[in-house]
C-alpha positions as CSV (number, residue, x, y, z in Angstrom):
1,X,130.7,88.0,83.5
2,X,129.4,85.5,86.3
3,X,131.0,87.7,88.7
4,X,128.7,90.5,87.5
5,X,125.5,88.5,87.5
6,X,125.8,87.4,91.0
7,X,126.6,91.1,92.2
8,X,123.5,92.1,90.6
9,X,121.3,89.3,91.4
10,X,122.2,89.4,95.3
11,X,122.0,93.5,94.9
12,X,118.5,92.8,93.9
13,X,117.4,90.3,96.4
14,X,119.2,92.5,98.9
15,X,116.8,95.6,97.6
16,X,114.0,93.2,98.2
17,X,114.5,92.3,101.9
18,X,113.4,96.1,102.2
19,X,110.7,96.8,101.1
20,X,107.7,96.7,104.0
21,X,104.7,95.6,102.8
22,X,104.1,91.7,102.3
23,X,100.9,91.9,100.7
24,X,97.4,93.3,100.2
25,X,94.3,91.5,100.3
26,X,90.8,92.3,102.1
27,X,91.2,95.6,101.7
28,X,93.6,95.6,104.6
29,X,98.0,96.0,103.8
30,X,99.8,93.3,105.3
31,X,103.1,94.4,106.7
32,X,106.3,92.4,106.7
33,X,106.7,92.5,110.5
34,X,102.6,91.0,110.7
35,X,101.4,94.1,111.3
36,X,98.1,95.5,109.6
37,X,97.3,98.5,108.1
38,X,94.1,100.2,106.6
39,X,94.0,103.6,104.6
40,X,91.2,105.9,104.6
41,X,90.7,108.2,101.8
42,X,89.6,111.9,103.5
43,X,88.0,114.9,101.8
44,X,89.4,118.7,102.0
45,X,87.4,121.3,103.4
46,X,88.2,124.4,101.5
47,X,88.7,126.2,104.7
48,X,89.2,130.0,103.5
49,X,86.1,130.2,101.7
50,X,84.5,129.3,105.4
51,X,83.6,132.1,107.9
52,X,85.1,132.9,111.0
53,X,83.0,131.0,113.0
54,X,83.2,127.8,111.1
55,X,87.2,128.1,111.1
56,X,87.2,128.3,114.5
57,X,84.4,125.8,115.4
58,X,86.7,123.6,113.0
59,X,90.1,124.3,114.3
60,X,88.3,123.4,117.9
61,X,86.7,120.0,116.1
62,X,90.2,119.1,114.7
63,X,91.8,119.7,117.8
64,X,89.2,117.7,120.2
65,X,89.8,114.8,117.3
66,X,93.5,114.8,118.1
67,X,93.2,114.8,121.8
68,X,90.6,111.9,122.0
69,X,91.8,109.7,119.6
70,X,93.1,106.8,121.3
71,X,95.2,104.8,118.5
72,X,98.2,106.4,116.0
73,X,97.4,107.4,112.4
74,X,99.7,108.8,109.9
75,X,98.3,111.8,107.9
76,X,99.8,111.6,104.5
77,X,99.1,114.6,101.7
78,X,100.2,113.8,98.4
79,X,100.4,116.3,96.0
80,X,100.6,114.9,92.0
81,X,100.5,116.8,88.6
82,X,96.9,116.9,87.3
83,X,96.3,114.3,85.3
84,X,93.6,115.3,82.7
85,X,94.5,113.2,79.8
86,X,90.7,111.3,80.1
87,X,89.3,115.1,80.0
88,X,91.5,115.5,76.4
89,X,90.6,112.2,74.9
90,X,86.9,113.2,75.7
91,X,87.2,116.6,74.3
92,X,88.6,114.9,71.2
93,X,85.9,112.5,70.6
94,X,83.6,115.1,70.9
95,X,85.7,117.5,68.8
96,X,85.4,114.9,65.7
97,X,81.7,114.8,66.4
98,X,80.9,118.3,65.5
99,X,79.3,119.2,62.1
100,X,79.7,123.0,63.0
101,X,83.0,124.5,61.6
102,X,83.2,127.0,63.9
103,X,82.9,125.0,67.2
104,X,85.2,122.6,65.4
105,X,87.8,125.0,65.9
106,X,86.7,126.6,68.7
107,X,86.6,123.4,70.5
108,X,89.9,122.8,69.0
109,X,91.3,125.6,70.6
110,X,89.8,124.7,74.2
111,X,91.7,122.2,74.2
112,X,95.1,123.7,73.4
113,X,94.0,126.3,76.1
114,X,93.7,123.6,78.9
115,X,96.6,121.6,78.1
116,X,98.8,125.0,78.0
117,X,97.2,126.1,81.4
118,X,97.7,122.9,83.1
119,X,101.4,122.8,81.6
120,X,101.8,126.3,82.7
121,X,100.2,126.5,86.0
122,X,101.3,123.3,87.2
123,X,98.0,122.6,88.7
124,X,98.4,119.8,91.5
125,X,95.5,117.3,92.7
126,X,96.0,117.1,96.1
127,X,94.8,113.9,98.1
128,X,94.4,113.0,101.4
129,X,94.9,109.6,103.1
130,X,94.8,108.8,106.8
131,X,96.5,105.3,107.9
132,X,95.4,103.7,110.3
133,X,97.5,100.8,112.0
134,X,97.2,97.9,113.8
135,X,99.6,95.9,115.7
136,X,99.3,92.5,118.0
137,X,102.4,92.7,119.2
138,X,103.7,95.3,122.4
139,X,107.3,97.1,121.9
140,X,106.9,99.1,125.4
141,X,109.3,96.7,126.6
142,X,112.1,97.0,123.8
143,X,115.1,99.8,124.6
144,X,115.5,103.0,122.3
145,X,118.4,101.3,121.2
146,X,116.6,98.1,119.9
147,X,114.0,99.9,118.4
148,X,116.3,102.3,116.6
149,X,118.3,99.3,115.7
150,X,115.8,97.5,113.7
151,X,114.6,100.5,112.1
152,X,117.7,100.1,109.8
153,X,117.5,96.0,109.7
154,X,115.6,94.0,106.6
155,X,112.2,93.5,108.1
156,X,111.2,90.0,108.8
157,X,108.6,88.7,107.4
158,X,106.4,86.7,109.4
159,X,103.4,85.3,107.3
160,X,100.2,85.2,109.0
161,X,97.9,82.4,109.4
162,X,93.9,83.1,108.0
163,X,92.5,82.6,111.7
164,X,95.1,84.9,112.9
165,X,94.5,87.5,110.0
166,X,90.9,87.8,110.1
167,X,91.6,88.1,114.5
168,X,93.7,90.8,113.7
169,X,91.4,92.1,110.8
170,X,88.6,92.9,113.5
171,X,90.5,94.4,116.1
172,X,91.7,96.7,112.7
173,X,88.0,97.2,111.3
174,X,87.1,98.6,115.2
175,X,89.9,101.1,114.7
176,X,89.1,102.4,111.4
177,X,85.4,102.8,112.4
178,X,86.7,104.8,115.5
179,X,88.6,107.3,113.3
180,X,86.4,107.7,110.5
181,X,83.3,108.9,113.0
182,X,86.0,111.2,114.4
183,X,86.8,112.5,111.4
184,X,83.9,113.1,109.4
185,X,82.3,114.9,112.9
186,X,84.8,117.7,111.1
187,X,82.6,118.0,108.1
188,X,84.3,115.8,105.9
189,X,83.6,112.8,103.6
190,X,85.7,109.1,104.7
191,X,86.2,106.4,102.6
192,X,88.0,102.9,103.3
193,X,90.3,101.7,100.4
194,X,89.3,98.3,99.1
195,X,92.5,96.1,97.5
196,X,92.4,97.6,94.3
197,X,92.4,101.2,95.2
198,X,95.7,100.3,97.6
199,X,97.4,98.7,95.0
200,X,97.1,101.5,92.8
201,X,97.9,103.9,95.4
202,X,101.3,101.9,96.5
203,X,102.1,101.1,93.1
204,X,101.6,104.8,91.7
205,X,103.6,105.7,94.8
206,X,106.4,103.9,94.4
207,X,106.3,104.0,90.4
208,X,105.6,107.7,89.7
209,X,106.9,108.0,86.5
210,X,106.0,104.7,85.1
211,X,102.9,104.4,86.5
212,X,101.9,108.0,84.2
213,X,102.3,105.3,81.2
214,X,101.6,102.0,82.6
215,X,98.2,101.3,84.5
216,X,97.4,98.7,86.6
217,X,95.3,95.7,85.6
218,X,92.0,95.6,87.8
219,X,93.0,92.7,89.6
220,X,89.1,91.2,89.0
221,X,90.1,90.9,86.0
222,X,93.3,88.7,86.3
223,X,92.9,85.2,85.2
224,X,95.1,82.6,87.4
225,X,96.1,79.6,85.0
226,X,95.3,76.7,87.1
């Protein structure tokens, strides 16, 4: 029985020493390595309801963006079922409220119809995230071979000092100011994550099943026992 423990307790710590972020805090994702990283949350354009002219003068926009931006991003879509249990539990309240029979039931049956079309359709909500990095530290003179070989090494986890964060922190805000003017010259709507939204968005990430049934705590709200 010992022998089991330990094999699970060192699988576990072992399962720990990979996973990249260190923490979040300031709106800003610290990285294991020390690296930084902020998340802007991008609107859609719904481009086939656009004319000719505005696909193509977007297309050219889009394209101009990705030949003058001077720093790496990572464009993530992600794609989740639609989540309209709020919509439901609204519906509900209000179907209790009426004192007409007939929209009683009618409003009854709405709500049967949306849950069967969402169930049916499997209707995705689609959001977009750009990431936006920032690193102190220069890998130009590291090999392929080093590189490649701590791609597949436990990160190392090199805990920042606060004059050293908030350094880095401005060097990071510059960046992110950089990208979202380039990006909302396309047409569309930018918005920096604070800490709470990234929490969510890592921990629904990560968690996609269990976070469907368990929400977060809004982290305002937590109350540190001195």
């Amino acid at each position: 029985m010992a022998e089991k423990k330990k094999g699970k307790k060192n699988s576990s710590v072992s399962t720990q020493q990979y996973l990249d972020i260190l923490e979040i805090k300031d709106d800003v994702v610290v990285m294991r390595d020390g690296t930084l990283r902020a998340v802007l949350l991008v609107s859609s354009i719904n481009f086939a309801l656009k004319s000719e002219d505005e696909q193509n003068a977007i297309i050219s926009s889009y394209i101009s963006f990705l030949n003058n931006i001077s720093t790496p991003i990572q464009i993530v879509i992600q794609s989740r079922d639609l989540n309209i249990d709020n919509y439901i539990e609204y519906l509900k309240v209000k179907e209790k409220e009426q004192t007409n029979r007939l929209l009683k039931i009618q409003t009854a049956e709405y709500i049967e119809y949306i849950k069967e079309l969402v169930s049916i359709g499997k209707i995705m909500n689609k959001k977009f995230f750009v990431v936006v990095p920032y690193s102190p530290f220069s890998d130009k003179h590291k090999s392929f071979l080093a590189q490649l070989s701590e791609t597949f090494k436990p990160a190392t986890i090199l805990r920042l000092k606060e004059a050293k964060f908030n350094k880095y922190k401005e060097s990071l805000s510059r960046r992110v100011d950089s990208v979202a003017s380039a990006l909302m010259s396309l047409g569309v709507d930018v918005k920096q994550m604070n800490t709470q939204e990234l929490i969510e968005l890592y921990y629904n990430s990560y968690n996609p099943e269990t976070s469907k049934n368990q929400l977060l705590v809004d982290i305002n709200k937590i109350q540190v026992e001195q």
